[in-house]
Backbone as CSV, one residue per row, in Angstrom:
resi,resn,N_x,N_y,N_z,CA_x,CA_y,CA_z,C_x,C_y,C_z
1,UNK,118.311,77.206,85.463,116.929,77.596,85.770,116.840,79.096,86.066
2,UNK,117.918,79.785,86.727,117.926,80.628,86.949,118.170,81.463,85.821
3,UNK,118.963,80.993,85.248,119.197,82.593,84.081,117.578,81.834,82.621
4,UNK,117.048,81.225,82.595,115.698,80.827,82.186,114.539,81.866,82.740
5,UNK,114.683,82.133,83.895,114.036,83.281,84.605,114.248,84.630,84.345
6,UNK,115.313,84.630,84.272,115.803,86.242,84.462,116.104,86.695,83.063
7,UNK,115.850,85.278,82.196,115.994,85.726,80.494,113.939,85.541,80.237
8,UNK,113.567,85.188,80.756,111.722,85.624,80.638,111.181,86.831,81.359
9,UNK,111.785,86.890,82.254,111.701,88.539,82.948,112.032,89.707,81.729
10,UNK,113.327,89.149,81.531,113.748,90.355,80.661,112.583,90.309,79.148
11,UNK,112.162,89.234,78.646,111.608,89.345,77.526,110.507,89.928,78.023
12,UNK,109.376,89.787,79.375,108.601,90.541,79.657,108.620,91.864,79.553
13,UNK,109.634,92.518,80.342,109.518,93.400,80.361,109.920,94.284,78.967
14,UNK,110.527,93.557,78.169,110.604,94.235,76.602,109.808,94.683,75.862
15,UNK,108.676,93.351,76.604,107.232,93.039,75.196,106.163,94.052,76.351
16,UNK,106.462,94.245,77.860,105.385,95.559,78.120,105.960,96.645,77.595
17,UNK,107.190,97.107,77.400,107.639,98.282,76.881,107.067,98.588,75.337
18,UNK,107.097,97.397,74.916,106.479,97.523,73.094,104.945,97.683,73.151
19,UNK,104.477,97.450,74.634,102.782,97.205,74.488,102.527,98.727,74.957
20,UNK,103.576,99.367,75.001,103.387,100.729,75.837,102.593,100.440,77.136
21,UNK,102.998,99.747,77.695,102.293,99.317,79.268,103.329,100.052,80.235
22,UNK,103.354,100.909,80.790,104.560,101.641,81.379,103.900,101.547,82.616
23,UNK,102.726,101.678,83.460,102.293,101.336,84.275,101.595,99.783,84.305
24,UNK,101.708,99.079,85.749,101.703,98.181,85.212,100.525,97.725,86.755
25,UNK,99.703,96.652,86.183,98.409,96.298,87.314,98.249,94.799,86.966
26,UNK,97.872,94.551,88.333,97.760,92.710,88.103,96.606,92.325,88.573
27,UNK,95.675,91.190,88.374,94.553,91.069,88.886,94.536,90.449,90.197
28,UNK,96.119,90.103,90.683,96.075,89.848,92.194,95.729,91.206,92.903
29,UNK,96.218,92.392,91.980,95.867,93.898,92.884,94.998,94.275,92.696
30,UNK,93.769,93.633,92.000,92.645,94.161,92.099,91.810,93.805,93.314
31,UNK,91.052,94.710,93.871,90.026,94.322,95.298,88.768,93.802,95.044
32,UNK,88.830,92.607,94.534,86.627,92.310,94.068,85.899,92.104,94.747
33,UNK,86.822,92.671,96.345,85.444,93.063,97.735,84.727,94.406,97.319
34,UNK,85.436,95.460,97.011,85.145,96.454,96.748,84.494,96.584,95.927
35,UNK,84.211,96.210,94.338,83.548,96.203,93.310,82.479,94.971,93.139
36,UNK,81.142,94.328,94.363,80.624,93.605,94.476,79.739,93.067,93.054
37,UNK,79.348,93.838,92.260,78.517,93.996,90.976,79.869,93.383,89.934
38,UNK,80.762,92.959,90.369,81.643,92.402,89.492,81.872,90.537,89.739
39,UNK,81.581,90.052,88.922,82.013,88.638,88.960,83.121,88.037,88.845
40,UNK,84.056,87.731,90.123,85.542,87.521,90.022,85.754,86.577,88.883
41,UNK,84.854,85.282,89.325,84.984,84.066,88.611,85.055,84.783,86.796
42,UNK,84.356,85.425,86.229,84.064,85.699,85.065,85.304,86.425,84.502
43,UNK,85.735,87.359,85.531,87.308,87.957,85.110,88.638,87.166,85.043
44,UNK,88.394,86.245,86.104,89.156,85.129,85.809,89.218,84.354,84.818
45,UNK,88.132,84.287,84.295,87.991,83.593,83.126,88.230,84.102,82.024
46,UNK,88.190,85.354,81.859,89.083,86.302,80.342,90.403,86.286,81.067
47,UNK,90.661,86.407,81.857,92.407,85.937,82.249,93.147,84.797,81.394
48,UNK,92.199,83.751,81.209,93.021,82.314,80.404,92.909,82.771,79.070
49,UNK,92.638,84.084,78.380,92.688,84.797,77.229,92.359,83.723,76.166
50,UNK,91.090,82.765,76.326,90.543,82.156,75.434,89.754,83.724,74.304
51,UNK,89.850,84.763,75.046,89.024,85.874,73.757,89.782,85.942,73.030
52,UNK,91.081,86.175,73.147,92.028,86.490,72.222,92.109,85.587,71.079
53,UNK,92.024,84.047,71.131,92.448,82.863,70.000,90.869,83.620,69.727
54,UNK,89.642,83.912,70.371,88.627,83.747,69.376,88.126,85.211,68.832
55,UNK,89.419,86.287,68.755,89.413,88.051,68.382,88.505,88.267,68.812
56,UNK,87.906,87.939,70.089,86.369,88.673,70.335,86.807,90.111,71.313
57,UNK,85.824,90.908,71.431,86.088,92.286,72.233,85.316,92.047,73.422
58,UNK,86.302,92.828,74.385,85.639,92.763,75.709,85.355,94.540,76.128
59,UNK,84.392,94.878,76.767,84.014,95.706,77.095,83.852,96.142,78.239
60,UNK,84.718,97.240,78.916,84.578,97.250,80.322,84.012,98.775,80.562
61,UNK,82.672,98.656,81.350,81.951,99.699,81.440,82.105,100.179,82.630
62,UNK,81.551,101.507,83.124,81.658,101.900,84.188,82.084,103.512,84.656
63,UNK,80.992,103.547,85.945,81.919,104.940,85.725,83.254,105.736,86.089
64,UNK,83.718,106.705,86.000,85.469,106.425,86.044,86.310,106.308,87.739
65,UNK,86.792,105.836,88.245,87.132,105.201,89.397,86.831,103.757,89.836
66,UNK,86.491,103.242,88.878,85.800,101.878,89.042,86.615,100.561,88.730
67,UNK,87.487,101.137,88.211,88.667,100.022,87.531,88.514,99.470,86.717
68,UNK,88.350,99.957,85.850,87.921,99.636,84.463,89.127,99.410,83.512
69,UNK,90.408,100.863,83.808,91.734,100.691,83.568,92.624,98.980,84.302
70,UNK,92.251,99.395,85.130,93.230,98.427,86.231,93.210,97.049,85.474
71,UNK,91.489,96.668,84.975,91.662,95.277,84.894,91.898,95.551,83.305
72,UNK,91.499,96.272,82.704,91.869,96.304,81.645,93.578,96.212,80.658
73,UNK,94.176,96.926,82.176,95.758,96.633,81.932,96.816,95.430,82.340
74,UNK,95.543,94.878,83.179,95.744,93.116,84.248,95.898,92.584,83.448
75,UNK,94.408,92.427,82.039,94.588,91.414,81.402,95.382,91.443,79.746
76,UNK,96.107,92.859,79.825,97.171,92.955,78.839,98.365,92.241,79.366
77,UNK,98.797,92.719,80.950,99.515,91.990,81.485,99.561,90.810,81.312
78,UNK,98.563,90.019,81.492,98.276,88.572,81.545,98.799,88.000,80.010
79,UNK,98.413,88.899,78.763,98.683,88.473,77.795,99.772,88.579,77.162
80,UNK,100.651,89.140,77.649,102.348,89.691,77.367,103.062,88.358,78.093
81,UNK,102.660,88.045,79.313,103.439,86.931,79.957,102.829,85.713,79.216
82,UNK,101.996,85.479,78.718,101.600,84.632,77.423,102.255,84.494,76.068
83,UNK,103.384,85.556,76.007,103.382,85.744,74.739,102.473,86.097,73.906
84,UNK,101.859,86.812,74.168,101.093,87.260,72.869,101.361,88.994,72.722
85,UNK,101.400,89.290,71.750,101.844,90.762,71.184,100.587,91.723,71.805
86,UNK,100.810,92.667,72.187,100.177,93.520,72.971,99.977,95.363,72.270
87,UNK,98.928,95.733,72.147,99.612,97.489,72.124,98.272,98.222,72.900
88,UNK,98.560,98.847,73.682,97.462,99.898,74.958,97.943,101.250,74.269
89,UNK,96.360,101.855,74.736,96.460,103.006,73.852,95.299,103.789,74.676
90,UNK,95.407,105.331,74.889,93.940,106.076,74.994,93.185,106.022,73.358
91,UNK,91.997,105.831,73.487,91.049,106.226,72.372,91.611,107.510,71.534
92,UNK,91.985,108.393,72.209,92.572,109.885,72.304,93.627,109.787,71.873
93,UNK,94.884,109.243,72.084,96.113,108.594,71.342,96.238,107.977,70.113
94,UNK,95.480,106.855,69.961,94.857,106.475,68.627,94.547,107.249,67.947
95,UNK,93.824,108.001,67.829,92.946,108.987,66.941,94.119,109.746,66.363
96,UNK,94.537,110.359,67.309,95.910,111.269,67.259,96.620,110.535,66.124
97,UNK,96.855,109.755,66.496,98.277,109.110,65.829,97.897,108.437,64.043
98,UNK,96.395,107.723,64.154,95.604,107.520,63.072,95.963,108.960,62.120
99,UNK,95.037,110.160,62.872,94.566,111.271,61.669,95.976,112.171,61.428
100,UNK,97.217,111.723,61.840,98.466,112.151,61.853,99.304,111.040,60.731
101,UNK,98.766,109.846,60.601,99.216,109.214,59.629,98.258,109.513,58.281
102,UNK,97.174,110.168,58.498,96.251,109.861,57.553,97.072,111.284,56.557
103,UNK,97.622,112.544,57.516,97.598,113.595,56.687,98.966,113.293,56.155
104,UNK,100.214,112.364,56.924,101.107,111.865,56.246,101.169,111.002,54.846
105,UNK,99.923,110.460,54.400,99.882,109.455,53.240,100.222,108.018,53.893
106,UNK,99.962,108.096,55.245,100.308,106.618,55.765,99.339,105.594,56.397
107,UNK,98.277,105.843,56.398,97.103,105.419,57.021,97.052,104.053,56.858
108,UNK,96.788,103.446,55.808,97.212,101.992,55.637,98.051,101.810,56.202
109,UNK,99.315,101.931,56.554,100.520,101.290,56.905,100.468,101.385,58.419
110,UNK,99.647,102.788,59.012,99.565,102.750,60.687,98.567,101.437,60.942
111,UNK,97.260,101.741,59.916,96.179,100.512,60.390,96.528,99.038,60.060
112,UNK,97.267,99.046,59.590,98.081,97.430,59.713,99.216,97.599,60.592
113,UNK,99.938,98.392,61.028,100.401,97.912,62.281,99.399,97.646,63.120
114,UNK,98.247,98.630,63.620,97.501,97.903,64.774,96.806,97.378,64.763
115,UNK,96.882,96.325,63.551,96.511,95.263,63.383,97.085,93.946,63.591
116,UNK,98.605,94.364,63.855,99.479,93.488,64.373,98.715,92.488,65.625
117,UNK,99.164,94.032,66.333,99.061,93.161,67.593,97.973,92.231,68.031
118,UNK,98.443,90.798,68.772,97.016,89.909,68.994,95.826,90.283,69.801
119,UNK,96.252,91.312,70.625,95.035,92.465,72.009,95.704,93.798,71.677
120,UNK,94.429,94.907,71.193,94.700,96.013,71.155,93.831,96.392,72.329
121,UNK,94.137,97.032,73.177,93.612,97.249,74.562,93.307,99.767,74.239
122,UNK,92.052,99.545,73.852,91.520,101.086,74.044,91.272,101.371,74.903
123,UNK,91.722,102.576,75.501,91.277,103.151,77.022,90.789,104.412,76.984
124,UNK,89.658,104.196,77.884,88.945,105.778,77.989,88.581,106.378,77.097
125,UNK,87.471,105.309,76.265,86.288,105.920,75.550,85.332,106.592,76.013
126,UNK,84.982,108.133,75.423,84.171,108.802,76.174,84.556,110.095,77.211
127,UNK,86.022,109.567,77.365,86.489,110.779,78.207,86.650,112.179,77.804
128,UNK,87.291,112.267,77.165,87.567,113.304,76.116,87.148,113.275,74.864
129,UNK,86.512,114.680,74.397,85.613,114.574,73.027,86.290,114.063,71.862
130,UNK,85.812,113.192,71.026,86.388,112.666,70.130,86.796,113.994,68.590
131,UNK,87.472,114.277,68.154,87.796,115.290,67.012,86.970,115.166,65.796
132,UNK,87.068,116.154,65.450,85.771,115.758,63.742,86.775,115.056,62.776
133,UNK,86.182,113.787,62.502,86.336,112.199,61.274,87.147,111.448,62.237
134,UNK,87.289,111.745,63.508,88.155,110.760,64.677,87.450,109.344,64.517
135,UNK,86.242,109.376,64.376,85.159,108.311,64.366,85.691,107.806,63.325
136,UNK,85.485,108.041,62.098,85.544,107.451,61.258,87.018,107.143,60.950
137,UNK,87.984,107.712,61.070,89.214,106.592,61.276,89.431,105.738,62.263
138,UNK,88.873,105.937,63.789,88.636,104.380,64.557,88.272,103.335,64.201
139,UNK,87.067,103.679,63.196,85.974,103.067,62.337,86.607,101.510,61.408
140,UNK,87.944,102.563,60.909,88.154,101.947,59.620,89.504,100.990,60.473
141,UNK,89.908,101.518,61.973,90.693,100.200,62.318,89.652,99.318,63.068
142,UNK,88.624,99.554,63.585,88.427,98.231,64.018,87.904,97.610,63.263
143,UNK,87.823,98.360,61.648,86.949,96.911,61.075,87.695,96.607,60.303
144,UNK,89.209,96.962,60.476,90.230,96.074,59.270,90.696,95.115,60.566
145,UNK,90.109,94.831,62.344,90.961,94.498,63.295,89.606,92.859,63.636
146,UNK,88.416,93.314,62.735,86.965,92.760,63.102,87.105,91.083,62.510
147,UNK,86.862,90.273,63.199,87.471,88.800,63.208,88.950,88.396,63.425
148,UNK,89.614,89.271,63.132,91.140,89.351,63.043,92.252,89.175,64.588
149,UNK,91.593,90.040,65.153,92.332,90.473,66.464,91.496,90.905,67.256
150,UNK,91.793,90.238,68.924,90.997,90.905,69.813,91.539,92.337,70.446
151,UNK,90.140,92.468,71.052,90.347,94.044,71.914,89.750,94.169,73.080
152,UNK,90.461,94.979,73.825,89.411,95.150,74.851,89.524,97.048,75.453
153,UNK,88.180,97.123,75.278,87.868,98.678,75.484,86.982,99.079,76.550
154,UNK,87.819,100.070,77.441,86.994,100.828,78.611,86.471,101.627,78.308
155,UNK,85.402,102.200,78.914,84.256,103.020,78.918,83.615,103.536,79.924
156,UNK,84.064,105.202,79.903,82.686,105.527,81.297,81.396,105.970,80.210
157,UNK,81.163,105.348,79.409,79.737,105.959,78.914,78.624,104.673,77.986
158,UNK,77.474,104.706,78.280,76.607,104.015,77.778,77.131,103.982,76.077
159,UNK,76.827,102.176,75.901,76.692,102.359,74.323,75.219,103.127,73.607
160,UNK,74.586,103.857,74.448,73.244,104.350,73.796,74.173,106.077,73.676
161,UNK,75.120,106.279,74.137,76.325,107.268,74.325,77.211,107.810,73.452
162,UNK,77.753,106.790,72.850,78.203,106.563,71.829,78.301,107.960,70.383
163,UNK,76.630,107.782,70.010,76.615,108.964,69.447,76.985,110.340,69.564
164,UNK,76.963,110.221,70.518,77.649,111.947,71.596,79.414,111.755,71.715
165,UNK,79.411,110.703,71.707,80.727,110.691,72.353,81.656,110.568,71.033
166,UNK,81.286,110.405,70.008,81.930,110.326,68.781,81.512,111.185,67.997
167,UNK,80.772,112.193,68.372,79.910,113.084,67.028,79.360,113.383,65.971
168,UNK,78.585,111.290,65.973,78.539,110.804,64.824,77.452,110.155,65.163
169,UNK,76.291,109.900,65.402,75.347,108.436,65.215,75.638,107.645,64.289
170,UNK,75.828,108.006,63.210,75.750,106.732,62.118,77.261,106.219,62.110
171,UNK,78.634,106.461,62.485,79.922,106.208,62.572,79.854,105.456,63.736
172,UNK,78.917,105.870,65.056,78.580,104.818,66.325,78.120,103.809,65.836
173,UNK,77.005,104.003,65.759,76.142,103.092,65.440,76.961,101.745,64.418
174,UNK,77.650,102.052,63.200,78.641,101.097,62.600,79.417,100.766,63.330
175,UNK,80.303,101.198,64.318,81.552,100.873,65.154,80.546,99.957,65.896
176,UNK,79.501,99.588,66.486,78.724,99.137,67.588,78.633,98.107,67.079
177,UNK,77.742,98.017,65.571,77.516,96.964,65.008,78.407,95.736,64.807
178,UNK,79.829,96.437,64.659,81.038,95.527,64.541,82.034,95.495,65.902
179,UNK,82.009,95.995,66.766,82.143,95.824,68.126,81.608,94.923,69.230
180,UNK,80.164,95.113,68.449,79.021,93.983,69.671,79.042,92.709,69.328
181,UNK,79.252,92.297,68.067,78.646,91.171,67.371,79.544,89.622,68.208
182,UNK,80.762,90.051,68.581,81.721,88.903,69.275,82.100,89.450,70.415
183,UNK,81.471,89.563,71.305,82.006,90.306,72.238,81.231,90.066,73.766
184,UNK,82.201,90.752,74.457,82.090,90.168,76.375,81.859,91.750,76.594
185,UNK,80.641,91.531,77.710,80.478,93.474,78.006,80.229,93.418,79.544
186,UNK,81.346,93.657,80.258,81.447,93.799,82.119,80.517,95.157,82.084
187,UNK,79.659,95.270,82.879,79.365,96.545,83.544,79.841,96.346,84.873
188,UNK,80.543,97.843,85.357,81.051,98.041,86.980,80.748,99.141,87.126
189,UNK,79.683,98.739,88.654,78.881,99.171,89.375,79.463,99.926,90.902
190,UNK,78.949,100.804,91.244,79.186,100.605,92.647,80.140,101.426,93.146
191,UNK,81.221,101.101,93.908,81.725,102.581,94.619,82.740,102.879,93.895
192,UNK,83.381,104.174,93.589,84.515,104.847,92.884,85.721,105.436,93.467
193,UNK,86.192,105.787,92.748,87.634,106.354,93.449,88.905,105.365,93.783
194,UNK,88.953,104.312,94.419,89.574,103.561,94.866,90.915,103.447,93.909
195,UNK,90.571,103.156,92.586,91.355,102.954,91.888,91.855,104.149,91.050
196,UNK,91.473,105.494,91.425,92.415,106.411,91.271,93.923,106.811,91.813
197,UNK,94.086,106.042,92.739,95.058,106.364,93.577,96.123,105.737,93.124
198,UNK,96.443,104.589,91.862,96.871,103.783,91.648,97.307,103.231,92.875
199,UNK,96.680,101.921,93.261,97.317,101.176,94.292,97.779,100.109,93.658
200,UNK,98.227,99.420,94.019,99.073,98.188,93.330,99.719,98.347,91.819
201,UNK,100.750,99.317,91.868,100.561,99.694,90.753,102.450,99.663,90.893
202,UNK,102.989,98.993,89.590,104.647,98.943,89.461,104.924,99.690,88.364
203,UNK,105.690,100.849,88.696,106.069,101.604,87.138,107.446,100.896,86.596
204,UNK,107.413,100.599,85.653,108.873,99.958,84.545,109.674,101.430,85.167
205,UNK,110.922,101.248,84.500,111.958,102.410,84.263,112.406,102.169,83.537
């Protein structure tokens, strides 16, 4: 029983290393005294990662200190100890790595890897300005990822935002269209900061 344990530990921690989860948050460390405008019961309930069998996207809004990361990396967590294939990413990272395969001749071959994974988890849409055609190669993975695979993406900015935040209305506006259509959208309300400090927070080595 024991080495059964310590051989699922170890596969955990393999499959957060492949999910690039290097920091790591659990939804026991989240505080949902603090974030009252949040419905525990409802987060609990994307915890049993019924979105994932049905590729739908979850959307976690809010503005930044709100934990939007935290639960967003809870319920990658949650889905790695599930077995299910995982990859976390900044919006900003993606892009990067997309328009870096694109000038390589590899673009297909990056957007089917992240298509692999069963939860592609985007973080921090909106933070940093998106690059000119960044949009439109996000574009073209989430809609080779659209029925296929779920996601779940944080946000400090309105989807009426969008356009600004991608430098595109009509590249928003398409990403929205195929973003909204299956999808769970948390707004978090209310006080900030808290979860800058990383509290409950285990770094791998």
């Amino acid at each position: 029983m024991e080495e059964l344990t310590l051989r699922e530990s170890r596969r955990i921690k393999a499959a957060l290393m492949m999910a690039r989860l290097t920091t790591i948050k659990t939804l026991a460390g989240f505080d949902f005294a603090f974030q009252p405008s949040l419905d525990r019961d409802r987060i609990m309930a994307l915890a049993e990662l019924k979105f994932i069998e049905r590729a739908e996207v979850v959307h976690l809004l809010g503005p930044p200190g709100t934990g939007k990361s935290h639960l967003a990396t809870a319920l990658a967590v949650e889905a790695v100890k599930a077995a299910k294939s995982v990859y976390f990413s900044t919006l900003a990272d993606i892009i990067a790595s997309l328009a870096k395969a694109e000038r390589e001749g590899q673009l297909r071959e990056r957007i089917r890897y992240l298509c692999r994974a069963s939860l592609l988890v985007v973080d921090e849409i909106g933070y940093l300005p998106v690059v000119p055609g960044g949009g439109n190669l996000f574009f073209q993975l989430v809609n080779a990822r659209y029925e296929k695979g779920a996601m779940v993406l944080t946000s400090n900015r309105g989807f009426a935002e969008w356009g600004e935040v991608f430098g595109d209305p009509v590249v928003a506006t398409a990403l929205l269209d195929i973003l909204l259509h299956h999808a769970v959208v948390v707004q978090i309300e209310g006080s900030v900061n808290k979860y800058k400090a990383n509290r409950n927070t285990i770094c791998l080595q």
